[in-house]
C-alpha positions in Angstrom: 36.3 -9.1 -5.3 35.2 -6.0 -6.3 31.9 -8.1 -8.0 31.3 -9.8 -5.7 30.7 -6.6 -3.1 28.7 -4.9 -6.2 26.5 -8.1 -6.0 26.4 -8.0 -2.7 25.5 -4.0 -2.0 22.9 -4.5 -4.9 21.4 -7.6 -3.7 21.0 -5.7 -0.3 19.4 -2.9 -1.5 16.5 -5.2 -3.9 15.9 -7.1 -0.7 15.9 -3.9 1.1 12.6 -2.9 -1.5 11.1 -5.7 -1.6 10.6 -6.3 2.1 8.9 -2.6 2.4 6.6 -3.6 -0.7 5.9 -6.3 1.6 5.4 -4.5 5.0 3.2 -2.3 3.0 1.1 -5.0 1.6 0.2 -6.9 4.5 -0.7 -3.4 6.6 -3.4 -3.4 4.1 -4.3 -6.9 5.7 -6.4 -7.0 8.6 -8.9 -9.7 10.6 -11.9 -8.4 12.0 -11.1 -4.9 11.7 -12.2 -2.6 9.4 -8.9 -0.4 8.3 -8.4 2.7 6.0 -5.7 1.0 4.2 -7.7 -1.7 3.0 -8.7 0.7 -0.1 -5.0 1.9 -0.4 -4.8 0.4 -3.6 -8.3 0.8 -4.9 -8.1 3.0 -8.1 -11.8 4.4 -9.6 -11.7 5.9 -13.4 -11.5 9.6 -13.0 -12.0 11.3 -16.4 -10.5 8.2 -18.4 -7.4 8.1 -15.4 -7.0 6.0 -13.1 -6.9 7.7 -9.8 -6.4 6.7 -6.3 -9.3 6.7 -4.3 -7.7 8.0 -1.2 -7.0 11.1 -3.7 -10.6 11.8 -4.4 -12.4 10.9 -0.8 -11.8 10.9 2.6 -12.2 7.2 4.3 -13.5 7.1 7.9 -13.2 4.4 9.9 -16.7 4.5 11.7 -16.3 1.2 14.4 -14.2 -1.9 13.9 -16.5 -3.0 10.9 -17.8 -0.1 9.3 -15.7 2.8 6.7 -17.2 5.7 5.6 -16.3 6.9 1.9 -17.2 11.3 1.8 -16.0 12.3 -1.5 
């Protein structure tokens, strides 16, 4: 029994990840709103590295279809 509760606590745990990768993705989601996450997983070349771009800007949202990029 004692595998089947391993299974069980590590199945939970995977499922546990992969619904907050998925939460994540889909506040990066939105209709007809413009939405600072939307470049959360835009990277630029930074000296040869990738780099986020929220690292190297800050990203305005100006009106419901307009961001603003100051870097």
């Amino acid at each position: 029994m004692e595998g089947v509760s391993a299974l069980l606590t590590n199945t939970k745990n995977e499922m546990a990840e992969h619904v907050a990768r998925l939460e994540r993705d889909l506040a990066t989601i939105r209709t007809g709103r413009a939405s600072a996450g939307l470049l959360e997983n835009v990277r630029v070349d930074y000296y040869g590295t990738p780099t986020p771009i929220k690292q190297m800007a800050v990203i305005n949202v100006l009106d419901a279809k307009t961001l603003e990029i100051h870097h």
